[in-house]
TIDOTI-222925 format. One record per residue: residue in three letters; x, y, z of N, C-alpha, C, CB in turn. Coordinates in steps of 0.001 Angstrom, whole numbers. Glycine has a CB too. Example, Ala and Ser with C-alpha at 12.3 -4.5 7.8 and 13.67 -1.06 7.14 Angstrom:
<sites>
["Ala" [13190 -5690 7800] [12300 -4500 7800] [13200 -3300 7800] [11308 -4473 9046]]
["Ser" [12850 -2250 7080] [13670 -1060 7140] [12900 30 7870] [14084 -598 5725]]
</sites>
This chain:
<sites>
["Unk" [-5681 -35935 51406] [-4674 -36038 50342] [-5361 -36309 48995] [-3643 -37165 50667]]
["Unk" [-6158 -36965 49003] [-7176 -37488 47849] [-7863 -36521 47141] [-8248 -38350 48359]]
["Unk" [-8633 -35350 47923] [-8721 -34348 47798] [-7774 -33528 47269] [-9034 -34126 48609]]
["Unk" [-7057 -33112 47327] [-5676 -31936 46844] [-5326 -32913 45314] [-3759 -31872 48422]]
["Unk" [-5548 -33993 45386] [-5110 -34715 43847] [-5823 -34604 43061] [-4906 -36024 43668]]
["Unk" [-7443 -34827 43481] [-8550 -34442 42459] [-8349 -32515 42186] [-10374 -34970 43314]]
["Unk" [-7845 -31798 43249] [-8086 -30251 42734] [-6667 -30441 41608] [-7920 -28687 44302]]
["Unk" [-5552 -30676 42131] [-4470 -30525 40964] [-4707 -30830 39598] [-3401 -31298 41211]]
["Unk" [-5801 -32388 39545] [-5647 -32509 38309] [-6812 -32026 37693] [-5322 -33734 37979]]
["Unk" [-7805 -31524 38371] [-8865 -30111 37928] [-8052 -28702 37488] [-9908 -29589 39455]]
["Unk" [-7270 -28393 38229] [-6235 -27126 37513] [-5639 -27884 36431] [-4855 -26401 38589]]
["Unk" [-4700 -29157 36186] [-4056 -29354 34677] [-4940 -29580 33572] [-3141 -30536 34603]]
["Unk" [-6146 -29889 33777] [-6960 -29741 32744] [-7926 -28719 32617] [-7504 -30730 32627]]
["Unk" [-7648 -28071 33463] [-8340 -26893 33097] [-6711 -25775 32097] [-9168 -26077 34998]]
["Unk" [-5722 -25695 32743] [-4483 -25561 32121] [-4691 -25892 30441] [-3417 -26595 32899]]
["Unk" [-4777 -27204 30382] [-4736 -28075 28947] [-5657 -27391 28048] [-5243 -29732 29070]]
["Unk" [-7148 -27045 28524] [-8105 -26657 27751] [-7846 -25491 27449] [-9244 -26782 28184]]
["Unk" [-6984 -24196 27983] [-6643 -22926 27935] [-5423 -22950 27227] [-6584 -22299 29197]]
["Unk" [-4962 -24002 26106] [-3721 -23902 26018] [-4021 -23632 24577] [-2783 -25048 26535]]
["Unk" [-3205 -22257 23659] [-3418 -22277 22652] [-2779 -22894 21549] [-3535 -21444 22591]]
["Unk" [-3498 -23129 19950] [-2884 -23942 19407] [-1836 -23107 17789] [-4133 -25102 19178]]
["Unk" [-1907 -23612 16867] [-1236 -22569 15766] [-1810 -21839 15126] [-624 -22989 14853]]
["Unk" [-2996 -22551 14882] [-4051 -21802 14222] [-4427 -20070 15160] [-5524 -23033 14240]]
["Unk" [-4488 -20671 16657] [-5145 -19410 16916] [-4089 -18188 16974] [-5947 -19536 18274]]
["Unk" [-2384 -18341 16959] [-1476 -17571 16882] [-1260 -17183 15305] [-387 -18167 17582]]
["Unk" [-1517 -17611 14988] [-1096 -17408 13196] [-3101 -16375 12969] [-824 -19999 11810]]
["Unk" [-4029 -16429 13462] [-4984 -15409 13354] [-4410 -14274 13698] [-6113 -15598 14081]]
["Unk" [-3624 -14178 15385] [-3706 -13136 16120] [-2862 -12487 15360] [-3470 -13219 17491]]
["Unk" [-1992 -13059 14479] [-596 -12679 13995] [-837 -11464 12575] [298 -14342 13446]]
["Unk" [-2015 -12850 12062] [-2858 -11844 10783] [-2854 -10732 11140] [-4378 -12047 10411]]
["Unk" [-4239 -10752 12177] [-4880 -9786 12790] [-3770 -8151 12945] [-5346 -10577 14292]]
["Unk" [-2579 -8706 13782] [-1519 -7763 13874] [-1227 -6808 12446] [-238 -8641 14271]]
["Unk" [-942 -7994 11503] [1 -7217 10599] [-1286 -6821 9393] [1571 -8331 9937]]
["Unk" [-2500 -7322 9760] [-3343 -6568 8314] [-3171 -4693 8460] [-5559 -7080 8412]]
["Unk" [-3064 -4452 9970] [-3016 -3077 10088] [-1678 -2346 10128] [-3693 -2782 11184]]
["Unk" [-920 -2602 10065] [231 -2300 9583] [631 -1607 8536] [659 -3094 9482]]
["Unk" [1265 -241 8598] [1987 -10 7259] [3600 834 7258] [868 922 6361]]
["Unk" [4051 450 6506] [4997 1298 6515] [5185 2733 6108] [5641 779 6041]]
["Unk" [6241 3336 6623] [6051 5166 7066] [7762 5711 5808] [6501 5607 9883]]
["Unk" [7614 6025 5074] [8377 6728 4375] [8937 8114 5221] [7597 6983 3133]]
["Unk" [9586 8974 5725] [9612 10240 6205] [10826 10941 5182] [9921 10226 7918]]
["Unk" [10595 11955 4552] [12074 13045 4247] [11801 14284 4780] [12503 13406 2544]]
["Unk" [13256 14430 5226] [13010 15654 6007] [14818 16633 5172] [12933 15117 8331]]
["Unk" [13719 17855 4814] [15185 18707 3977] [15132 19880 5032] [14950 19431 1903]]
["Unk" [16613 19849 5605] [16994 20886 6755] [18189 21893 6090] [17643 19981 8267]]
["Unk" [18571 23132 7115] [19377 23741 6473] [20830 23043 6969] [19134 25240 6684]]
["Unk" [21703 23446 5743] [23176 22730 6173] [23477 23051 6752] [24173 22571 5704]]
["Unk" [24445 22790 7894] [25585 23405 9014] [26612 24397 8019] [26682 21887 9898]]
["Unk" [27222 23485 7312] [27473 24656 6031] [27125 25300 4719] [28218 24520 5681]]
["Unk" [26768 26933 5061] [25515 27271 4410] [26108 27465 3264] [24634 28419 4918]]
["Unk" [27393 27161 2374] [27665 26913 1473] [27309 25799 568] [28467 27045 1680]]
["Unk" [26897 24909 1337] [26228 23407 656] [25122 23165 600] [26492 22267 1174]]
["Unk" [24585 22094 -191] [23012 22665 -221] [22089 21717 917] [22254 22443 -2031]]
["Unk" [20814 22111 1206] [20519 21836 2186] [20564 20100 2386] [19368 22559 2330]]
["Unk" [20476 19819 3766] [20549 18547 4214] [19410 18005 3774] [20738 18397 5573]]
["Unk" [19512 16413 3339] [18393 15463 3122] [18460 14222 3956] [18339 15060 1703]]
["Unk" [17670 13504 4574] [17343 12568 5049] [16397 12309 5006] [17573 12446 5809]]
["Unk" [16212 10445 4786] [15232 9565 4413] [15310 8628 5624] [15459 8896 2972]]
["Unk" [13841 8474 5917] [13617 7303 6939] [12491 6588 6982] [13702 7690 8173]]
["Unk" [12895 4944 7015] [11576 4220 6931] [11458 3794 8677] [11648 2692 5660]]
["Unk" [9667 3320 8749] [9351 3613 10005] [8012 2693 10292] [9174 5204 10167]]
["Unk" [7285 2113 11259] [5945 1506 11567] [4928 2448 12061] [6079 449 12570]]
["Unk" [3696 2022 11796] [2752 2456 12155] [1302 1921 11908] [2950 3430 11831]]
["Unk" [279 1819 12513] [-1184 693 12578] [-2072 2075 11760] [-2019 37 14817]]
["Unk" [-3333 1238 11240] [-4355 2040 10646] [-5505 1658 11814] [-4727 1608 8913]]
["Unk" [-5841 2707 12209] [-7302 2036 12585] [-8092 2959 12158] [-7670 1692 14124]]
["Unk" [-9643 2443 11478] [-10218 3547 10392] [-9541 4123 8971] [-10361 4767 11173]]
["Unk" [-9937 5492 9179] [-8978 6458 8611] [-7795 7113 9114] [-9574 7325 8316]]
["Unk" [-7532 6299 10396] [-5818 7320 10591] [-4918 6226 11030] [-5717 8828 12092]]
["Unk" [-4035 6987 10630] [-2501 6035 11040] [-1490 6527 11840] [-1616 5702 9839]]
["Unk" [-1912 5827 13501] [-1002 6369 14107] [485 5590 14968] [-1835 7030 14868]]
["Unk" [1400 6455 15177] [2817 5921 15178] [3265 6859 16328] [3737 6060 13643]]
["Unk" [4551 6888 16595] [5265 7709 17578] [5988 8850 16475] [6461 6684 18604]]
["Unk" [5550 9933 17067] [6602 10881 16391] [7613 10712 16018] [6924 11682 16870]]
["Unk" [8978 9953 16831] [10360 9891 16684] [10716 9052 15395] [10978 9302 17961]]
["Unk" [9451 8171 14848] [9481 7272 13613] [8988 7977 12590] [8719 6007 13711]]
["Unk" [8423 9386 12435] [8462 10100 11503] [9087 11523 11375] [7427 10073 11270]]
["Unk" [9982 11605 12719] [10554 13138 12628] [11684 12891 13116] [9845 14365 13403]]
["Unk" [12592 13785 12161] [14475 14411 12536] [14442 15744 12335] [15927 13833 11383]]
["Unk" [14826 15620 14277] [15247 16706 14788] [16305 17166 14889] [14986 16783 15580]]
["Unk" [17288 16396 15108] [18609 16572 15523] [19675 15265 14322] [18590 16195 17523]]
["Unk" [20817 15907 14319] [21931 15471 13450] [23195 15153 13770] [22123 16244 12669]]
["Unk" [23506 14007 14042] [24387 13455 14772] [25696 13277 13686] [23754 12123 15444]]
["Unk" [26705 13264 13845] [27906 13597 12738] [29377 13093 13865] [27900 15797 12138]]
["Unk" [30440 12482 13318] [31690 12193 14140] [32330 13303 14197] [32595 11164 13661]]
["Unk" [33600 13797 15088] [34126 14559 14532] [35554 13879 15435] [33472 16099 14571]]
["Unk" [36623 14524 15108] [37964 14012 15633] [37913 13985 17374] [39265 15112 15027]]
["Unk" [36839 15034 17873] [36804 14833 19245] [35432 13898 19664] [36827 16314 19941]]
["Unk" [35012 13016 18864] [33619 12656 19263] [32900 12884 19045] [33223 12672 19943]]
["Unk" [31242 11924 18992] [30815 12405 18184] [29614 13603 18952] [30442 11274 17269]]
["Unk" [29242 14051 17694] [28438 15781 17944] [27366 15655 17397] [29094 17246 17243]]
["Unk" [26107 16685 17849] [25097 16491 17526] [24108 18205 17154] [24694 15488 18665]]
["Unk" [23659 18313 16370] [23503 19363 16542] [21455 19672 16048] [24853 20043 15682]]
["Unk" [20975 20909 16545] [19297 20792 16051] [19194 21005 14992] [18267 21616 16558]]
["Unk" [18542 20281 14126] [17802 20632 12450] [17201 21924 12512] [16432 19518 11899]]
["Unk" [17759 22919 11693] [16336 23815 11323] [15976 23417 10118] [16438 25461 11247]]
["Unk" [14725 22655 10022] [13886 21908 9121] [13231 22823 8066] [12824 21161 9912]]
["Unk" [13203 22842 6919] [13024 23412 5684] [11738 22575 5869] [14158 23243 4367]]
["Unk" [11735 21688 5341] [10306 20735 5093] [10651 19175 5144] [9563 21044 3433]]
["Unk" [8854 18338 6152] [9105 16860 6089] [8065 16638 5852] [9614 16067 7110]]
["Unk" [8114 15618 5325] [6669 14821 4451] [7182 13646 5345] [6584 14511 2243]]
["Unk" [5820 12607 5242] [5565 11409 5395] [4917 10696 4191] [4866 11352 6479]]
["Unk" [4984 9762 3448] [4428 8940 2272] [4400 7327 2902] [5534 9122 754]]
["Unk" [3112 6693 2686] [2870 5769 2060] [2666 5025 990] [2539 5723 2287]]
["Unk" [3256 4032 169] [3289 3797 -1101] [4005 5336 -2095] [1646 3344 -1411]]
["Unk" [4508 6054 -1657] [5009 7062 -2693] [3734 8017 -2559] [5326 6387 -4382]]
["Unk" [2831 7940 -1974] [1882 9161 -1598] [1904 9646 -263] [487 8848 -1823]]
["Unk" [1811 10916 160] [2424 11589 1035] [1040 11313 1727] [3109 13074 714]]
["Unk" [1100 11595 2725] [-456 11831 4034] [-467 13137 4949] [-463 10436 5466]]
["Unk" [-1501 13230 4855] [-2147 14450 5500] [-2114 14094 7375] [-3999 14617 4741]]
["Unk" [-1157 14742 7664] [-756 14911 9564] [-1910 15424 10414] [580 16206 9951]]
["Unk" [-2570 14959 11171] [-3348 15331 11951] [-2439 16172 13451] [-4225 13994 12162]]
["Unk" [-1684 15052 14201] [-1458 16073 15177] [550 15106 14975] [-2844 16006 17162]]
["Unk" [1287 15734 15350] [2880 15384 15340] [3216 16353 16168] [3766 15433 13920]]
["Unk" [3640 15548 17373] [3791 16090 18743] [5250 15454 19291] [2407 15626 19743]]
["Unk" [6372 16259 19263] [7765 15927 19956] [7656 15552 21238] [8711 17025 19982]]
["Unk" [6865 16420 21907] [7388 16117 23489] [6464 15102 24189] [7372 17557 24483]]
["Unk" [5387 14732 23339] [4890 13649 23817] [4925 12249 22898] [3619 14048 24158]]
["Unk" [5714 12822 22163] [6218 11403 20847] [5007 10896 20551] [7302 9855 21411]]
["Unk" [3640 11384 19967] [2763 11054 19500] [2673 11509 17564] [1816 11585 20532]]
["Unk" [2256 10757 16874] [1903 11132 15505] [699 10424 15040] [3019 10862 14570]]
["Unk" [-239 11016 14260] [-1105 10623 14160] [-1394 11367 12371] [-1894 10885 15513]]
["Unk" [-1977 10060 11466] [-2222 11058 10047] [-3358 10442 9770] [-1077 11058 8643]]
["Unk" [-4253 11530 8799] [-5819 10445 8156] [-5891 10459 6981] [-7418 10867 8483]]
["Unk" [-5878 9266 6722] [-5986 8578 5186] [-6864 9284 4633] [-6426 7054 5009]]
["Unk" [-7747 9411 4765] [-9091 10423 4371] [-8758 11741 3089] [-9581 11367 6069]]
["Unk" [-7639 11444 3249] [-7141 12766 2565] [-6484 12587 1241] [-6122 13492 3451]]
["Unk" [-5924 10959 1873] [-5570 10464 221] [-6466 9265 -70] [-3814 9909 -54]]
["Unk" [-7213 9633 -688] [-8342 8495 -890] [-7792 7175 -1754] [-9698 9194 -1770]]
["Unk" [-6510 7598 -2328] [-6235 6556 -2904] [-5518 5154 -1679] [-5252 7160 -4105]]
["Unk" [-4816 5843 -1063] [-4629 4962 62] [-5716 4599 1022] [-3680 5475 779]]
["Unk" [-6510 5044 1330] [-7608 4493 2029] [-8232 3503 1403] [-8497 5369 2332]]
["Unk" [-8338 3435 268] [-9131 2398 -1070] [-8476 1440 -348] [-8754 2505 -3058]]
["Unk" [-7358 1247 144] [-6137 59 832] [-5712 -308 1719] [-5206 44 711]]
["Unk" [-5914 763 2366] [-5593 823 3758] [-6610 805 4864] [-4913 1898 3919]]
["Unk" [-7397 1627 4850] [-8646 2269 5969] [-9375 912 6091] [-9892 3754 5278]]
["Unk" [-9746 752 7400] [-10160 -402 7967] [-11698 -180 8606] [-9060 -824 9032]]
["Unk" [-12332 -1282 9541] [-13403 -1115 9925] [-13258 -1140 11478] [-14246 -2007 9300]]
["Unk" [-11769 -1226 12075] [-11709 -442 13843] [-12079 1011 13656] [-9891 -408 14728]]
["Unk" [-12250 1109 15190] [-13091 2684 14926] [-12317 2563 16616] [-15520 2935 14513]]
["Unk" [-12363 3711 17700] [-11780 4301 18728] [-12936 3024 19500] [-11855 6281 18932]]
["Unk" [-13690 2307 19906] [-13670 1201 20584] [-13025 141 20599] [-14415 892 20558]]
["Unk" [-12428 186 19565] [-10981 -970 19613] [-10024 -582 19698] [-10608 -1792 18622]]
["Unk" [-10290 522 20849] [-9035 884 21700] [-8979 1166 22989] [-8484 1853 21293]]
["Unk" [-8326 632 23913] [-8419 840 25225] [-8335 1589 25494] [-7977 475 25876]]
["Unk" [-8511 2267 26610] [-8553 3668 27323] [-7313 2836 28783] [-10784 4362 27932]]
["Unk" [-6515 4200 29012] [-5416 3651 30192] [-6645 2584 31697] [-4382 5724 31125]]
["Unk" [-7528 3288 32010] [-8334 2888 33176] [-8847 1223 33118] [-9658 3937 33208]]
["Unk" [-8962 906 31630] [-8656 -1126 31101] [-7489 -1519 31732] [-8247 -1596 29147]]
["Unk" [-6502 -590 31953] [-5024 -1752 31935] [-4931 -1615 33772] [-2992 -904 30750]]
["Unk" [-3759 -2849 33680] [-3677 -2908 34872] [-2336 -3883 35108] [-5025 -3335 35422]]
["Unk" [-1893 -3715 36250] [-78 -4329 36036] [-542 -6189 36141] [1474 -3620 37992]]
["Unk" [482 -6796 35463] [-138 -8025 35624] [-450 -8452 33884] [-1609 -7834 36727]]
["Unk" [-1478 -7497 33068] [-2221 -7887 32223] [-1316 -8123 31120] [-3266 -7057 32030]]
["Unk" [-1650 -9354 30653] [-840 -9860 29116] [-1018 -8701 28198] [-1594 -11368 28245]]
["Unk" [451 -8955 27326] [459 -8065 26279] [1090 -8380 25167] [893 -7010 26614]]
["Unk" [679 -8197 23664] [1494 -8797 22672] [1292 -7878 21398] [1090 -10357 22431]]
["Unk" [2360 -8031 20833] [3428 -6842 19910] [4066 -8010 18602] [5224 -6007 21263]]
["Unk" [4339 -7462 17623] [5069 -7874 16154] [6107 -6604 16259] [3859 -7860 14473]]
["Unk" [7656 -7332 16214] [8601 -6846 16185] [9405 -6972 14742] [9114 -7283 17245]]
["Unk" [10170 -6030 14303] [10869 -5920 12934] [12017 -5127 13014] [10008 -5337 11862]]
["Unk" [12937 -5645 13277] [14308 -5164 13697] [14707 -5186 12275] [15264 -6113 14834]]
["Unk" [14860 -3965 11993] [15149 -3237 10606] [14243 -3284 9547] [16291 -3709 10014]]
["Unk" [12827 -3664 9716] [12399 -4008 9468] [12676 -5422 8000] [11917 -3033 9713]]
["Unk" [13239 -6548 9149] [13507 -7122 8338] [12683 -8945 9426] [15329 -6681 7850]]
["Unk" [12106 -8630 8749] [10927 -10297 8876] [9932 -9595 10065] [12002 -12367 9755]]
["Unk" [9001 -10387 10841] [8634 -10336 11853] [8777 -11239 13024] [7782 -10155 11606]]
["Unk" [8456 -10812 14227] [8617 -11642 15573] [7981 -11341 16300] [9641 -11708 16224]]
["Unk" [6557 -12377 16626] [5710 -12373 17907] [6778 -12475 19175] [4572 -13739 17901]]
["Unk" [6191 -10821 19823] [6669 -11032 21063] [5527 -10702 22147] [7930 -10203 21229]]
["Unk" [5438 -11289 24039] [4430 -10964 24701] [4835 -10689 25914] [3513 -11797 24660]]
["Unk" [4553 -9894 26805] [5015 -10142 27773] [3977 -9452 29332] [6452 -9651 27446]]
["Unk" [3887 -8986 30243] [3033 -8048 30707] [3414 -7078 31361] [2248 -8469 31307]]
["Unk" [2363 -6108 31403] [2338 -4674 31831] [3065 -4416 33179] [869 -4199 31957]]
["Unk" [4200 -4316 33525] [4666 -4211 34820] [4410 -2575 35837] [6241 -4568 34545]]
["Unk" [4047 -1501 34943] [3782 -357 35349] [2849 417 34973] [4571 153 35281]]
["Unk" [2263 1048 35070] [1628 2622 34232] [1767 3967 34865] [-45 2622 34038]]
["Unk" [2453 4926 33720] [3152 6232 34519] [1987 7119 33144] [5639 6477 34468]]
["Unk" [1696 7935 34463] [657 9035 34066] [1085 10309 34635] [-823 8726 34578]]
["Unk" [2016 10792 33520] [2166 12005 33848] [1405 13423 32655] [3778 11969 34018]]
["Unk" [585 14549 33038] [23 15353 32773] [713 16622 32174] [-584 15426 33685]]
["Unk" [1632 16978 32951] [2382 18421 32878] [3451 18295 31483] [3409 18746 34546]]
["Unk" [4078 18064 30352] [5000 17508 30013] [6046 18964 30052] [4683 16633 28677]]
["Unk" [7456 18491 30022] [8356 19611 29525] [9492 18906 28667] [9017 20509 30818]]
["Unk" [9864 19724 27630] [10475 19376 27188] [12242 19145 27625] [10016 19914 26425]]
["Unk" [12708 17645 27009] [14049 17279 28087] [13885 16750 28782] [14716 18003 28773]]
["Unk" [12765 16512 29391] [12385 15729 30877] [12249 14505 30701] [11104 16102 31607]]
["Unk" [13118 13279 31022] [12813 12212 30755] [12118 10842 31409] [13634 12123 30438]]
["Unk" [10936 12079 32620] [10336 11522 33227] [8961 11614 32216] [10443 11996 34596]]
["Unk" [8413 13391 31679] [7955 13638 30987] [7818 12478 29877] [8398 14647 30866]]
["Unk" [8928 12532 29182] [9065 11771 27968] [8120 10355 28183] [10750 11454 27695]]
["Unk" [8439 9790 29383] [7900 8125 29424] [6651 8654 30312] [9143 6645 30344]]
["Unk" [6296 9525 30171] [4858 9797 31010] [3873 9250 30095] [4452 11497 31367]]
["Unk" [2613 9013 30763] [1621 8494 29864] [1520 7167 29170] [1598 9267 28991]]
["Unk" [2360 6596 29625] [3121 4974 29049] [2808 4145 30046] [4943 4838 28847]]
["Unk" [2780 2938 29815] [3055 1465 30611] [4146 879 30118] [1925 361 30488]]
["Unk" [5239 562 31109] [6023 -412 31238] [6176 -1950 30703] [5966 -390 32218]]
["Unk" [6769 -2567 30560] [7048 -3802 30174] [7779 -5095 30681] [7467 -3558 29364]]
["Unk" [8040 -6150 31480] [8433 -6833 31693] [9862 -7144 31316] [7695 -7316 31521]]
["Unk" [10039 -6605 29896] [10795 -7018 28685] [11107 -5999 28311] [10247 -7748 27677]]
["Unk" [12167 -6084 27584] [12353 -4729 25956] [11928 -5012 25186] [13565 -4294 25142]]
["Unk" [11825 -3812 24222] [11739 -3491 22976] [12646 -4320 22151] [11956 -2161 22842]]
["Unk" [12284 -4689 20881] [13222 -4617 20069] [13413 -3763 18998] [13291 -5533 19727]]
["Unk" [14738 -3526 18632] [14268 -2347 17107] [13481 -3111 16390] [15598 -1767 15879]]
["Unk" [12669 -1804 16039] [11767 -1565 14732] [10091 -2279 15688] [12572 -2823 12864]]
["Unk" [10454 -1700 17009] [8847 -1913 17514] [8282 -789 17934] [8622 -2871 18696]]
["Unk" [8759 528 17595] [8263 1678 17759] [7460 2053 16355] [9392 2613 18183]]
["Unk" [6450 2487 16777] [5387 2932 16206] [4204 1847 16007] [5835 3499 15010]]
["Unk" [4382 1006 16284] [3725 -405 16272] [2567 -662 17267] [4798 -1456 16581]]
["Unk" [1620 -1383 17052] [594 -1239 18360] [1116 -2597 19081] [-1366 -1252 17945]]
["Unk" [494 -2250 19882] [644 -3332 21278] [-711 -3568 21776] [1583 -2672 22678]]
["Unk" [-1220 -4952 21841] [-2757 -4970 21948] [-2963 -5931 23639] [-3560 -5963 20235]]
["Unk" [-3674 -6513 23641] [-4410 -7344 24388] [-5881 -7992 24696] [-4166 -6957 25079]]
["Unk" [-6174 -8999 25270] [-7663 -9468 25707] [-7995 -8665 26630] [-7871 -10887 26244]]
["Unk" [-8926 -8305 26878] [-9818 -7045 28018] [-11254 -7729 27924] [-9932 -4957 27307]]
["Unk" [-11323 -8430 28694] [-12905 -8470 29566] [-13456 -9268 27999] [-13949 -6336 30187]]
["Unk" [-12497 -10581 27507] [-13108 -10932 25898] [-13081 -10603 24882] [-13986 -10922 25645]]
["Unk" [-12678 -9312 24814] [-12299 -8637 23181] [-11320 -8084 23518] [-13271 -7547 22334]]
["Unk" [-10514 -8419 21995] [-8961 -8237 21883] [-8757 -6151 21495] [-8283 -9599 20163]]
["Unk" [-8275 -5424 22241] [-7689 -3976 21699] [-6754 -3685 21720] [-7973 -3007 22069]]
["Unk" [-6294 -2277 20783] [-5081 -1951 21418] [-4711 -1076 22289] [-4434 -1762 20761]]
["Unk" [-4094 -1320 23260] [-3643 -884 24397] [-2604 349 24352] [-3121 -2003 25007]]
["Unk" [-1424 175 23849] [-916 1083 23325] [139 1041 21943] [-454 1535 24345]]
["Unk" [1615 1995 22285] [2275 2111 20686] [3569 2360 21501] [1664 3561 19329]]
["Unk" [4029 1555 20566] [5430 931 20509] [6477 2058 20711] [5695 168 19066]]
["Unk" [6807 2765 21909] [7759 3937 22352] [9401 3860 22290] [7434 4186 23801]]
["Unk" [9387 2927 23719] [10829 3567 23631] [11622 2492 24796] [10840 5531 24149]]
["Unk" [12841 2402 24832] [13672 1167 25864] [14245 1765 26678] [14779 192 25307]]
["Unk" [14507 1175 28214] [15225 2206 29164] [15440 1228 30174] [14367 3624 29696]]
["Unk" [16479 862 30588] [17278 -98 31615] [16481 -1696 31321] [17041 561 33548]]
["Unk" [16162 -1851 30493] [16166 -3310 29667] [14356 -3139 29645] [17045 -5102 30747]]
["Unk" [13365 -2247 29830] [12176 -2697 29966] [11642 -1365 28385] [11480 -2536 31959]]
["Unk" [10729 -2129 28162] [9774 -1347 26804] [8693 -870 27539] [9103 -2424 25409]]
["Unk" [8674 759 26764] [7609 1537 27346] [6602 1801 26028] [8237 2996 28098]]
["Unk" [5304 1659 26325] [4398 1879 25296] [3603 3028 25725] [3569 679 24986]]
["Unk" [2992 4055 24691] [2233 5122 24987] [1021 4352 25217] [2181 6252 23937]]
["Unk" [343 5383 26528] [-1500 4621 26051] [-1564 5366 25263] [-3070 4613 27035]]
["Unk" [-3210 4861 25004] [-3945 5512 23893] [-5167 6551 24595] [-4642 4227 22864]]
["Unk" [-4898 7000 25456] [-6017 8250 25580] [-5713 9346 25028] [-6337 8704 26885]]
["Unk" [-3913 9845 24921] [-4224 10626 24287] [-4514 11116 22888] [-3788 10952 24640]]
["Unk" [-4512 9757 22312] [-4513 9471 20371] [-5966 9467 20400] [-3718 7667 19496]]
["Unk" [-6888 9171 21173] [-8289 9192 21287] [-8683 10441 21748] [-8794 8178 22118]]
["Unk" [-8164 11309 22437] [-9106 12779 23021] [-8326 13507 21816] [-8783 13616 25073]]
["Unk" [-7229 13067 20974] [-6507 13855 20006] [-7783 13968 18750] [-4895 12994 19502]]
["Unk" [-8102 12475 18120] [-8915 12436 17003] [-10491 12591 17355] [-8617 11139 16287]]
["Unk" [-10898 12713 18743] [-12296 13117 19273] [-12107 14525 18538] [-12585 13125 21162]]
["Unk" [-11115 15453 19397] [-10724 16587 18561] [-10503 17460 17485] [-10335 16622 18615]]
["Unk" [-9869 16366 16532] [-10117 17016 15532] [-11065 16500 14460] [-9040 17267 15111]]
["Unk" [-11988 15189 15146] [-13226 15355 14091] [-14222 16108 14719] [-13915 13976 13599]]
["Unk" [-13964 16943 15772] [-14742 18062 16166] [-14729 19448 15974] [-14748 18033 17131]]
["Unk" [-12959 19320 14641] [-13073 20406 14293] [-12402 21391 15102] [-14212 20573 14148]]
["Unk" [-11574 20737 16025] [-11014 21586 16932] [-9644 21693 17001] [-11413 21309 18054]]
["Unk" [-9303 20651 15770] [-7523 20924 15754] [-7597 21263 14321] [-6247 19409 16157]]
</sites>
């Protein structure tokens, strides 16, 4: 019995010494939001009635810098579709899109890859040098996990902005990882393919946002802030935002 009392109170102080304090949440918190920026999108489509002039919509949106690019989920910088009431309910119909920009600070950015069916977006500062002067950082694609790091179980933590209005540390862990290859469009197995699961939901305004973690001592990010589905948050990994920008600084996109 004497024994089992000395191990218990070897686990509460070992507990105690692992316990973090404000300082080290108010770093991690920094850490979160230095990479952060916000996503301007307009998108001018043709009207349903071609008597009027074309449709406009404006949307603000999240997204992390690492380096020179800033990447987010597609659905936080693109409208596709146009949702409207009508006396029988409401209706929805597809944009044929004239033209969409994305701006930071009132300067637009240069799109690397903006992908619907895998809700990936990705842009490089590089292009507007004036935002990079501000933005562009010193992560580079090792401060980013690859899916084969994660594993169900592993802590995970996110800055949430529901309308983007304040922030909120949230954490919770990885309850799944779905790796699907083939995508089609509509498929809403497709859609959450390539993602890990969550314990928890989303809250609005945590899409496009990274989601990081500790791995083997150093903190990365793991993935980006997707999408909610029977109360749990799904995040994209990041392999394919990494074999995307291997790509096209190879000149191949």
């Amino acid at each position: 019995m004497k024994g089992k009392h000395i191990a218990l109170a070897g686990l509460l102080l070992s507990a105690c010494a692992q316990t973090q304090g404000r300082d080290f949440y108010e770093d991690r918190i920094k850490d979160i939001s230095d990479i952060l920026v916000t996503l301007n999108t307009y998108t001018k489509a043709v009207n349903p009635n071609e008597k009027e002039e074309p449709f406009s919509h404006e949307k603000k949106g999240s997204g992390f810098v690492v380096g020179n690019y800033v990447f987010t989920a597609d659905h936080v910088v693109s409208r596709y579709v146009l949702k409207y009431p009508t006396p029988y309910g409401p209706a929805s119909y597809e944009l044929d899109r004239i033209e969409e920009k994305t701006f930071i600070d009132d300067l637009q950015i240069h799109p690397v890859m903006e992908n619907r069916e895998k809700d990936i977006a990705i842009f490089d500062l590089k292009q507007t040098p004036e935002l990079c002067k501000t933005y562009c950082n010193d992560l580079t694609l090792e401060d980013i996990a690859s899916s084969e790091e994660l594993y169900q179980g592993l802590n995970v933590y996110w800055m949430a902005s529901p309308q983007l209005r304040g922030t909120f540390y949230r954490s919770s862990h990885v309850a799944s990882i779905r790796e699907v290859q083939d995508f089609k469009e509509d498929d809403v197995e497709n859609f959450l393919g390539n993602s890990f699961s969550l314990n928890i939901g989303f809250r609005s305004g945590t899409s496009g946002k990274p989601v990081w973690a500790e791995i083997n001592g150093k903190t990365k990010i793991v993935g980006v802030g997707h999408y909610q589905l029977d109360g749990l948050g799904f995040a994209k990994l990041m392999d394919e935002y990494i074999e995307i920008i291997k790509e096209y600084e190879e000149g191949e996109i």
